[in-house]
C-alpha positions in Angstrom: 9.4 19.2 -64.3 11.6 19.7 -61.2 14.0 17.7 -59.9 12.6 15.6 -56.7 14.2 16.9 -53.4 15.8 13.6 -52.4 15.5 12.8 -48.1 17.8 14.8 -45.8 19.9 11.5 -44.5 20.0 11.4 -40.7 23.6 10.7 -40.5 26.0 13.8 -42.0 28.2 12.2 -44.6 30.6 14.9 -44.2 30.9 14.7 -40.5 29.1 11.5 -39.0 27.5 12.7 -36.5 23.8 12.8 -35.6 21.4 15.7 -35.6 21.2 17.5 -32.3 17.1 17.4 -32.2 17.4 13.5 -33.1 19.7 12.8 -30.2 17.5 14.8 -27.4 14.5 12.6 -28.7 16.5 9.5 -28.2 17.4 10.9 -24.7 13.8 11.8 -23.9 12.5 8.7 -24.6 15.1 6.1 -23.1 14.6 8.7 -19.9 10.6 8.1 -20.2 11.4 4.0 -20.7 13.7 4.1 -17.7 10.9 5.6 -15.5 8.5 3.2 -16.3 10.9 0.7 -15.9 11.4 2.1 -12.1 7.5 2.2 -11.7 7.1 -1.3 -12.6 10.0 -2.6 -10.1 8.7 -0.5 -7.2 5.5 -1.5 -7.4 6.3 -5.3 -7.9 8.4 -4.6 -5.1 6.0 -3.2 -3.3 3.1 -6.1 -3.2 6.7 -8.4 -2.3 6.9 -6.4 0.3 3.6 -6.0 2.1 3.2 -9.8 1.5 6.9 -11.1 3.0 6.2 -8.5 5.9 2.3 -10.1 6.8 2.1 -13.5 5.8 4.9 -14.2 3.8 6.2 -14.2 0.7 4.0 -16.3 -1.6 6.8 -17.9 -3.9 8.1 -19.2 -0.1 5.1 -21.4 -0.1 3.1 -22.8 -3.4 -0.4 -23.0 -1.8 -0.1 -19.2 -0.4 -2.6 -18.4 -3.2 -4.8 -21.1 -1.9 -5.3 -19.2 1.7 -4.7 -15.6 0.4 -5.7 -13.0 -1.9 -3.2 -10.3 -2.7 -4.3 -7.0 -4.7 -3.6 -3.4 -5.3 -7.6 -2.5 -5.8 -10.1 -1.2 -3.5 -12.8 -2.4 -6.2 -11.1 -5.5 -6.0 -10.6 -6.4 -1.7 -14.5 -4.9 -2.3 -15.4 -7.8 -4.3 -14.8 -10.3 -1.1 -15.1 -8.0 2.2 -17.3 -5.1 0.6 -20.4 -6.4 2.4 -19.0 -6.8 5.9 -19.4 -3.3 6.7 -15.3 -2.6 7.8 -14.0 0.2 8.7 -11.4 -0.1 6.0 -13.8 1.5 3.6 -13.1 4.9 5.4 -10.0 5.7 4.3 -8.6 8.1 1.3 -7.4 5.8 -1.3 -7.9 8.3 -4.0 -4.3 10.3 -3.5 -2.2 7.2 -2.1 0.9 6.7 -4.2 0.9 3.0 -3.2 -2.6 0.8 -1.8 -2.4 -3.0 -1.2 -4.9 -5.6 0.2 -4.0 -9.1 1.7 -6.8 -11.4 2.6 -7.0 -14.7 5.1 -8.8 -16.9 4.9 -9.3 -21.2 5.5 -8.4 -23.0 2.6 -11.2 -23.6 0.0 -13.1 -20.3 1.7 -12.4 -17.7 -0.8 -15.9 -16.5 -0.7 -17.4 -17.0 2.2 -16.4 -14.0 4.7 -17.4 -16.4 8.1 -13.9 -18.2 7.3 -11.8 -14.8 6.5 -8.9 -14.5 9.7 -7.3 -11.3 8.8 -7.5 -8.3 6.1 -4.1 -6.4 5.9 -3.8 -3.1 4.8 -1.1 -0.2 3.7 -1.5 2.9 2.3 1.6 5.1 1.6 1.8 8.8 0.4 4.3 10.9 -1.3 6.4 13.4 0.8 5.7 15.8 -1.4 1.7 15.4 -0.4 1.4 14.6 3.8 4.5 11.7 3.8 1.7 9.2 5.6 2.3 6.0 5.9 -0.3 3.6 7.2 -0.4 -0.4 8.2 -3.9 -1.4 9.4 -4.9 -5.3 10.3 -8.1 -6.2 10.8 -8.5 -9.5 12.1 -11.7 -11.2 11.8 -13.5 -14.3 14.8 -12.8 -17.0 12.6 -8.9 -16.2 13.1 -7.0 -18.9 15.7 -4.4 -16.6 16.3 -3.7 -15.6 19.8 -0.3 -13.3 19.4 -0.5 -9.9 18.5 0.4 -8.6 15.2 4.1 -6.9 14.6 3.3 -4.0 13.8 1.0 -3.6 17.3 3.4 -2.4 20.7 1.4 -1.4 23.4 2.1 1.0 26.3 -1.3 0.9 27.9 -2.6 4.2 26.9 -6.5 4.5 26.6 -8.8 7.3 25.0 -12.3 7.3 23.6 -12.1 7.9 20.0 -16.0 8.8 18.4 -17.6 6.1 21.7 -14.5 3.6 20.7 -12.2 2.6 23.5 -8.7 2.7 21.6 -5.3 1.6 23.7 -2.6 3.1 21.8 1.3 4.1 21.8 3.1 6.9 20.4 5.9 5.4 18.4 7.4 9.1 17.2 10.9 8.9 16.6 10.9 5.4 15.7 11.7 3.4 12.5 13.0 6.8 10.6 9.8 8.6 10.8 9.1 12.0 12.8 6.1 11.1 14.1 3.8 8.2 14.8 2.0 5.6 16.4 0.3 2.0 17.0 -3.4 1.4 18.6 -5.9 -1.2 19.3 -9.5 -1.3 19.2 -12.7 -3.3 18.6 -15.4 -2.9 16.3 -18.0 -4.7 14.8 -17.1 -7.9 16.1 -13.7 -7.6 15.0 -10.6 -6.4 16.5 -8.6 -3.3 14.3 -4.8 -2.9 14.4 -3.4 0.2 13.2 0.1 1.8 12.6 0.4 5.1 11.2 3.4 7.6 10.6 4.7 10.4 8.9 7.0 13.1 8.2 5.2 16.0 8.6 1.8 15.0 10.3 2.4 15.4 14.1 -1.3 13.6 14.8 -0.6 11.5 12.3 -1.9 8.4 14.2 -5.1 10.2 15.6 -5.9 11.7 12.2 -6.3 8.1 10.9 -8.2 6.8 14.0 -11.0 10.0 13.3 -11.3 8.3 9.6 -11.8 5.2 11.0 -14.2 5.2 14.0 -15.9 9.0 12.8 
């Protein structure tokens, strides 16, 4: 019988160093970790974000969760406002790099859609793909607010978008983006706030009001 070929050892003896091909592989997969590491900050940074910038943040007040809803899903916003016929349900979710969802409504109400105030919206795309960005509220009767959302600045401009009366602004130039704009509008009994802009889309606003009211 032969002698058994004893293991290669990963370390050289003679020179202590470490295979080429085993320290690529180490390379290629701390690079992999790190990238999911980034995804998993962005997007936890993301719903921090969208929920500071609407209602604020949650961990600011311990019965946020009691009012709210908060959520990256379609199916998931679908599950409470999916039978109210919005207009929300329009829009291309499927090639969005980032979707999220925040949800009003009174205290105790969770499921029952007369007590919802407001359903806040954003949608954001890769530059690589159109560079949209999109903020829409939708703000339901129930809701005692009387100001305007943030997002909303009005020039009073007027057009009639698909038999919808829309008051909009163009907002191109502003906050770092090429184009864009705000607009107003009522449908359904409920009253739609929408920002859109973008790098390269010049009708970037009126390309999401079509979606909406078409």
């Amino acid at each position: 019988m032969g002698q058994r070929r004893k293991n290669r050892p990963i370390v050289s003896a003679e020179s202590g160093t470490v295979p080429k091909h085993l320290l690529f592989r180490k390379k290629w997969v701390a690079a992999v970790l790190s990238a999911l590491a980034l995804l998993l900050i962005a997007g936890a940074a993301l719903g921090i974000y969208i929920a500071a910038h609407v209602h604020g943040a949650p961990d600011a007040d311990p019965d946020w969760s009691k009012t709210h809803v908060s959520t990256d899903s379609v199916k998931e916003i679908d599950r409470f406002c999916g039978s109210m016929d919005l207009l929300y349900s329009k829009l291309d979710y499927d090639h969005a790099a980032a979707v999220s969802f925040v949800l009003d409504f009174d205290e105790g109400c969770r499921n029952d859609p007369s007590r919802y105030n407001t359903l806040d919206c954003y949608l954001r795309f890769d530059a690589d793909a159109c560079g949209d960005r999109l903020e829409l509220q939708i703000v339901f009767p129930n809701s005692r607010s009387t100001s305007e959302p943030s997002l909303y600045k009005t020039d009073g401009t007027f057009v009639v978008q698909n038999g919808i009366l829309v008051e909009y602004s163009d907002l191109s130039g502003e906050g770092g983006f090429h184009f864009g704009g705000c607009a107003r509008f009522e449908s359904g009994g409920n009253i739609y706030y929408v920002e859109a802009s973008s790098e390269r889309r010049e009708d970037v606003l009126f390309h999401y009001l079509e979606l909406l009211t078409g």
